[in-house]
NUKOLMI-459097 format. One line per 8 residues: their letters; for each residue x, y, z of N, C-alpha, C. Coordinates in Angstrom, 1 decimal. Example, Ala and Ser with C-alpha at 12.3 -4.5 7.8 and 13.67 -1.06 7.14 Angstrom:
% residues 2
as	13.2/-5.7/7.8/12.3/-4.5/7.8/13.2/-3.3/7.8 ~ 12.8/-2.2/7.1/13.7/-1.1/7.1/12.9/0.0/7.9
END
This chain:
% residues 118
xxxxxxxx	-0.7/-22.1/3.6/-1.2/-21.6/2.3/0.1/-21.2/1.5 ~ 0.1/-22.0/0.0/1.2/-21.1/-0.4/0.9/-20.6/-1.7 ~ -0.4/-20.2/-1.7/-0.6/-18.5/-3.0/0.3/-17.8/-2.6 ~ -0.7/-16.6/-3.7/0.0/-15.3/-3.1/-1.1/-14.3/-2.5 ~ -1.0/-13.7/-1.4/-1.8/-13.1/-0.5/-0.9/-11.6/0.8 ~ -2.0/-10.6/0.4/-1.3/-10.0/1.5/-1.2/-10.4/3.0 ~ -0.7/-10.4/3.5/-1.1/-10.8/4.9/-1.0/-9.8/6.1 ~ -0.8/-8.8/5.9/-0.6/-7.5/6.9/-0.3/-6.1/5.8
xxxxxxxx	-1.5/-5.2/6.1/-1.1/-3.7/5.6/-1.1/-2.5/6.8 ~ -0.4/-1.6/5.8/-0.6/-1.0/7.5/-0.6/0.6/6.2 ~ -1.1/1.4/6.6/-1.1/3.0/6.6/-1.0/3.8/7.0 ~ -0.1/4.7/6.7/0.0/5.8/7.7/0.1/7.3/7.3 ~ -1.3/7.9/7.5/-1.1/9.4/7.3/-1.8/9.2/5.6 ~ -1.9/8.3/5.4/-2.6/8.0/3.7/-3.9/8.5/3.5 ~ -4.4/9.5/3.1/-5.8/10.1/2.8/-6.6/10.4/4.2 ~ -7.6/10.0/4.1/-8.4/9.6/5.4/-8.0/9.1/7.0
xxxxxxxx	-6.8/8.1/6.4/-6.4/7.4/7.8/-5.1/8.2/8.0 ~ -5.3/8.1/9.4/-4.1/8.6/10.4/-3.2/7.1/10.4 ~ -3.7/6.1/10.7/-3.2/5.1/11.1/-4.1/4.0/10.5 ~ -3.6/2.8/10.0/-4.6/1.3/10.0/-3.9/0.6/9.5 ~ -3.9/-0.7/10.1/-3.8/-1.9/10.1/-4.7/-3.4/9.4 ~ -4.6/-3.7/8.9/-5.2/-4.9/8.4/-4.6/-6.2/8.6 ~ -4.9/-7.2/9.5/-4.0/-8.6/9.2/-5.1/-9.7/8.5 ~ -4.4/-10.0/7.3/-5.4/-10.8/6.4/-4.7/-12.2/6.9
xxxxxxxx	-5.6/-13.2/5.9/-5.1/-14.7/6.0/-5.4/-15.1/4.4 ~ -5.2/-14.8/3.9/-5.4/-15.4/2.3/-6.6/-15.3/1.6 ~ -8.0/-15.3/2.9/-9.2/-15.2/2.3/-10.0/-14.4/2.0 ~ -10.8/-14.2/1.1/-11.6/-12.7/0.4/-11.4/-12.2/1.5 ~ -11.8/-11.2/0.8/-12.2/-9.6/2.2/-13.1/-8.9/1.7 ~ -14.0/-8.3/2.5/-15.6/-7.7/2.1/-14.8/-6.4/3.2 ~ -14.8/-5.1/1.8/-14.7/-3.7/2.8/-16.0/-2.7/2.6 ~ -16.3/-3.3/3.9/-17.8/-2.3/3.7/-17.8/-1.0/4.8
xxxxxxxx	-18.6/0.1/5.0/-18.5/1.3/5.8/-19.4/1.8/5.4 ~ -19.5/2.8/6.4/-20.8/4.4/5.2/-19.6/5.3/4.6 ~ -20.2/5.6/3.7/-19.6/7.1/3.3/-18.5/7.6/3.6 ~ -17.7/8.2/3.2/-16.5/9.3/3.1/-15.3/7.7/4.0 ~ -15.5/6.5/4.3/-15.0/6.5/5.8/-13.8/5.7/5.6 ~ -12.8/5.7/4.4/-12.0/5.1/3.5/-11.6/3.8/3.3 ~ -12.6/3.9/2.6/-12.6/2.3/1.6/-11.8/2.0/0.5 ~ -12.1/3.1/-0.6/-11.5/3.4/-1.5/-10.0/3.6/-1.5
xxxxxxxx	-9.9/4.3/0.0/-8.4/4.9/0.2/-7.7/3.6/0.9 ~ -8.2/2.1/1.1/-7.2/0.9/1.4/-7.5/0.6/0.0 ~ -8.3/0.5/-0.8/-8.2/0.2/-2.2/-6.9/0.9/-2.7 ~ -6.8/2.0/-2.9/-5.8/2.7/-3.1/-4.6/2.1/-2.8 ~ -4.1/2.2/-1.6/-3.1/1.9/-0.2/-2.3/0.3/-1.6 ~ -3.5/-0.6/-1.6/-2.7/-1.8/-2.1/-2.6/-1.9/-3.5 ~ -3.3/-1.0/-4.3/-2.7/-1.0/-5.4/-1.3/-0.2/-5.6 ~ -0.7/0.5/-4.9/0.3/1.2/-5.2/1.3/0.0/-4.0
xxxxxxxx	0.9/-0.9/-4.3/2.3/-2.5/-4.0/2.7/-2.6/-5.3 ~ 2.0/-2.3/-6.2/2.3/-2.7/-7.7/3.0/-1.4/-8.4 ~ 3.9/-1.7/-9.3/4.1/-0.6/-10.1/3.3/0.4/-10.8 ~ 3.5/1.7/-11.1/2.8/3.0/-11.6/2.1/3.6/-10.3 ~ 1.0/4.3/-11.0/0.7/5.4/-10.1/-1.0/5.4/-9.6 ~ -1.0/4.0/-9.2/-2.0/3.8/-8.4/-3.8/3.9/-9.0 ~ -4.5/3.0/-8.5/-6.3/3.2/-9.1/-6.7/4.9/-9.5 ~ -5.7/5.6/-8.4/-6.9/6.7/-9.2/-5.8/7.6/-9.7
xxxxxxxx	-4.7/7.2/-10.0/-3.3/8.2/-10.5/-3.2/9.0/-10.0 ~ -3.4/9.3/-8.6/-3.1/10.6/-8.0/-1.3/10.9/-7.8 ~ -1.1/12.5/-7.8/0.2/12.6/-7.3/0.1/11.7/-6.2 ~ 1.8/12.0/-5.9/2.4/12.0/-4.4/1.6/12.9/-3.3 ~ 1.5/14.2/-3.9/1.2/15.3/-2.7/-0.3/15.3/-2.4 ~ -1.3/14.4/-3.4/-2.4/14.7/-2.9/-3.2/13.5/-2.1 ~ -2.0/12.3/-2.0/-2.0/11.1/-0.9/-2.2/11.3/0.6 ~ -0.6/12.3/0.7/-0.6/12.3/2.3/-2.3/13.0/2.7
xxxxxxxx	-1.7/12.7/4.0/-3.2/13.0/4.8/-3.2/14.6/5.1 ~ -4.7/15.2/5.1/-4.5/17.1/5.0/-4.8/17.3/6.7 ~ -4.7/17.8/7.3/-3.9/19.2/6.8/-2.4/18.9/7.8 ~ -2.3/17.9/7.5/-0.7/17.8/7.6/0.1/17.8/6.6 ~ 0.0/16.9/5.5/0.6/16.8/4.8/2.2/16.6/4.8 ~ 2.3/15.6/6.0/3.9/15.4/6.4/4.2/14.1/5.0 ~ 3.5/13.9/4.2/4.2/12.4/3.7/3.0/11.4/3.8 ~ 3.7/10.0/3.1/2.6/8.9/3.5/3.4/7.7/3.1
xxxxxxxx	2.9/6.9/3.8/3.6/5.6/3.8/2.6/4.1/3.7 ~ 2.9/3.1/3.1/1.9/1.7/3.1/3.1/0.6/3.3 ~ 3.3/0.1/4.4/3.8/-0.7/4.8/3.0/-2.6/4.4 ~ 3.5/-3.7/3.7/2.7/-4.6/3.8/3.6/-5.9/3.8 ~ 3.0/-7.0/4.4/4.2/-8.4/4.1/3.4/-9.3/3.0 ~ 3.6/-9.0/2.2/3.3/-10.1/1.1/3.6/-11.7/0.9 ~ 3.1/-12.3/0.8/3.5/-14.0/0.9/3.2/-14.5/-0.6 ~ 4.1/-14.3/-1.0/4.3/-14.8/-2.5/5.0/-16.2/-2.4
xxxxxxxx	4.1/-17.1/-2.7/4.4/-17.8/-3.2/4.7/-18.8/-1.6 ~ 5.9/-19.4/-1.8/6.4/-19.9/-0.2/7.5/-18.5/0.5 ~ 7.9/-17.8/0.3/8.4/-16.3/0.5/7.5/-15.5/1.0 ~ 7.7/-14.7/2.2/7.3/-13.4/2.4/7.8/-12.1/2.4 ~ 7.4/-11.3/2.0/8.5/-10.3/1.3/7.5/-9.1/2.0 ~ 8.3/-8.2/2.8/8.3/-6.7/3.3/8.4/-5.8/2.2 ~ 6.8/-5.2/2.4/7.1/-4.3/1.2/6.9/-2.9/1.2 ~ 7.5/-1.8/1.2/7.5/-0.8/2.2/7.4/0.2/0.7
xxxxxxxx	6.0/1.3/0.5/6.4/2.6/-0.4/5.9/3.6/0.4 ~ 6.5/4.8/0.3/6.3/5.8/0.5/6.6/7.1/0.3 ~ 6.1/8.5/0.6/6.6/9.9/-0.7/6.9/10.7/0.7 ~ 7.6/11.3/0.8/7.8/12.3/2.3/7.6/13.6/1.4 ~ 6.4/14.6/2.3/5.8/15.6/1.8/6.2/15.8/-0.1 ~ 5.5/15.1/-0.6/5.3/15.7/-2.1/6.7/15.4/-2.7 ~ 7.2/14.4/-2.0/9.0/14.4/-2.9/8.1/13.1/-3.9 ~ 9.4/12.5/-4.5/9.3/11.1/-5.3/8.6/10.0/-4.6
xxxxxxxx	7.9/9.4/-5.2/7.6/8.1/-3.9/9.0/6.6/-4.1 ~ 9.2/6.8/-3.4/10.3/5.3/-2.9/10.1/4.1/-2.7 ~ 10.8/3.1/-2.7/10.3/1.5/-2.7/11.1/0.9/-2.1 ~ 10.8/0.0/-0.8/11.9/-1.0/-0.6/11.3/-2.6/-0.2 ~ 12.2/-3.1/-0.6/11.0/-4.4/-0.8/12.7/-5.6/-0.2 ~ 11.8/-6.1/1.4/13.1/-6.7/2.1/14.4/-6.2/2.5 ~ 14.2/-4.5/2.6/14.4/-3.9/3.4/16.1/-3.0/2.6 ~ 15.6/-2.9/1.1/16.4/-3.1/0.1/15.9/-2.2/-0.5
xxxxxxxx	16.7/-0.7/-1.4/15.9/-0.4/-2.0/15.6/-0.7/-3.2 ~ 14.3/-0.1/-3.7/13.8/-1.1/-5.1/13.6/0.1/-6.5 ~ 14.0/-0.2/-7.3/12.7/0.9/-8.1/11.3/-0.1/-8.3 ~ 10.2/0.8/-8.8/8.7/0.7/-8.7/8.5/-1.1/-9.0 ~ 9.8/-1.2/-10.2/8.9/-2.1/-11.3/9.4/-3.5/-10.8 ~ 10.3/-4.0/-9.4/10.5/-4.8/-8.8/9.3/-5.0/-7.9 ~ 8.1/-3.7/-7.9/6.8/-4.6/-7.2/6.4/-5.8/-8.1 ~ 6.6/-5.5/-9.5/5.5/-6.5/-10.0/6.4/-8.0/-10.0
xxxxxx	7.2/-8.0/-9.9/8.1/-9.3/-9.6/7.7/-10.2/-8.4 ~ 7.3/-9.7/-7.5/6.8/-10.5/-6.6/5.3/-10.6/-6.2 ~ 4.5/-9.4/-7.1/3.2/-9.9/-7.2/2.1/-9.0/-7.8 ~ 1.5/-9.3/-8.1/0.9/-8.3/-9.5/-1.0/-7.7/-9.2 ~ -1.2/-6.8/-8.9/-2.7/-6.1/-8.2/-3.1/-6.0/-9.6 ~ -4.4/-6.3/-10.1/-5.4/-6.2/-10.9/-6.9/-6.1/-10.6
END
């Protein structure tokens, strides 16, 4: 396949999840659950691959997961195109959120260069 497609996300300490993993392959994805059981919060998770401040604009601080509130991180490999690109954001307790994309660091607006959430 050579769209563009995530092919692996991962979360950690992001809202709801302590931990999760997703390995996609290019094709739709149906996220279904009951209630509270974060759906919204991997909705979340992959819009902030893209530049700004995410579907529901939340800070940094009100991401991480409570009642820890150590930070939060979204790890994903993106396949843009014939490229796969590591794309790594994350905020440690309430600081700035940071970008590195191929293991480099980025500002925000180098997500949309390699692929654009709408």
């Amino acid at each position: 396949m050579t769209g563009l497609f995530l092919r692996e996300v991962t979360l950690s300490h992001f809202r709801s999840h302590v931990r999760a993993v997703l390995a996609l392959d290019g094709r739709p994805v149906a996220i279904y659950g009951r209630n509270g059981a974060g759906k919204t919060n991997i909705l979340e998770a992959v819009s902030l691959l893209s530049p700004g401040r995410g579907i529901r604009r939340a800070a940094n601080d009100e991401i991480a997961r409570r009642p820890q509130a150590l930070g939060w991180k979204v790890t994903a490999v993106l396949q843009s195109l014939h490229q796969p690109h590591e794309v790594v954001t994350w905020s440690e307790a309430g600081a700035a959120r940071q970008v590195t994309i191929d293991d480099k660091p980025a500002p925000q607006v180098a997500l949309g260069r390699i692929g654009r959430v709408f």
